[in-house]
C-alpha angles and dihedrals in degrees: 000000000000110000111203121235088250100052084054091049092045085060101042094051076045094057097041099044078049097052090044089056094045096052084046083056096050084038091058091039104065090042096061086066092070117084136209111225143174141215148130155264118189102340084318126127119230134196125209145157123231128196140161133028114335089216092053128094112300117240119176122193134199130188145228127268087263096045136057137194084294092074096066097058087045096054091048088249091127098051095038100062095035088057091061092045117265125124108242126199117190105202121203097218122222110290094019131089120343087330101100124210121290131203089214115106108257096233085056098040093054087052088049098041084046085051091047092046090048088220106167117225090324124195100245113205117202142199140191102295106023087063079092086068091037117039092049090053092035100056085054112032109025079125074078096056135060096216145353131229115187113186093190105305141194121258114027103126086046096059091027092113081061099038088097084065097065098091092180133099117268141197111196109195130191139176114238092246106035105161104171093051110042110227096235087069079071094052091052079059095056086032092060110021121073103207097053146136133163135210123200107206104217117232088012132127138200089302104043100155095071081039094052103007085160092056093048098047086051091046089048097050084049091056103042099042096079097045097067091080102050 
């Protein structure tokens, strides 16, 4: 039986209409995982995402001076991570997103929301901006965390007389054509701290992980994976 050009199309459009929903639906899906929370440091509210298995390895992420907890659900970060198994928490750091501002240092303020949240030894990851709240807590208390992901950072050359003290391993991570970090503060971090490796993500600028999200999240499981077990 002859089938006419139309009633193909009209299955086709039918099929495809079909699969987009479909991928909506897994895409939802995984997003209704991730939950909106509240707490609080010193009398402050915070918001903060939370995905994946409370009993998993604990990553918390932090974010750069334009993003928010929000970016990380939108990069896939979120889902990513929670699906292998880590519990993920997305901050809104003081003064972005829903967080409002707060008097207490930053270095201070990331030990005490660490200690509220009862994350134990959690892997921090850290871009641009946020490197004000971690490098500060890292560089004396890395003895607190499990591991350390710096994705270029503020702040290095500033705390690099106290970069010897982080005795954790760390990952530091730059786009190719970071313009705003240069890459040899990368290289103060492999210079200074034992533990260390650094990955360069081709094509990629300051924030690399919205220009290769694929190529972050790989260089991220890479990292963790060994560290459940430490």
């Amino acid at each position: 039986m002859m089938i006419d050009r139309l009633t193909i199309s009209k299955r086709f459009l039918i099929y495809t209409i079909g699969l987009t929903m479909a991928m909506s639906s897994l895409a939802l899906a995984g997003d209704s995982q991730i939950e909106s929370k509240w707490t609080e440091v010193d009398a402050g509210k915070v918001h903060y995402l939370q995905a994946g298995p409370k009993k998993g390895l604990p990553i918390l992420l932090l974010h750069g001076g334009r993003f928010q907890a929000e970016t990380w659900r939108k990069t896939g970060t979120l889902k990513v991570l929670s699906a292998e198994g880590f519990y993920v928490v997305a901050i809104d750091l003081p003064g972005f997103g829903q967080t409002p501002r707060s008097k207490t240092k930053p270095g201070t303020w990331l030990g005490k929301l660490i200690d509220v949240l009862h994350l134990d030894r959690p892997i921090v990851v850290s871009p641009s901006m946020s490197g004000r709240f971690s490098l500060p807590f890292v560089v004396e208390h890395s003895d607190r965390l499990r591991g350390f992901v710096a994705v270029a950072p503020v702040g290095i050359k500033r705390h690099e007389k106290s970069l010897a003290h982080i005795k954790i391993p760390l990952l530091a991570i730059w786009g190719e054509h970071d313009k705003v970090i240069p890459l040899s503060h990368a290289d103060l971090l492999l210079k200074h701290v034992p533990h260390s490796r650094k990955i360069v993500v081709p094509q990629a600028g300051h924030a690399l992980y919205m220009d290769d999200a694929t190529t972050f999240h790989k260089a991220l499981i890479r990292f963790f994976k060994p560290l459940e077990k430490s």
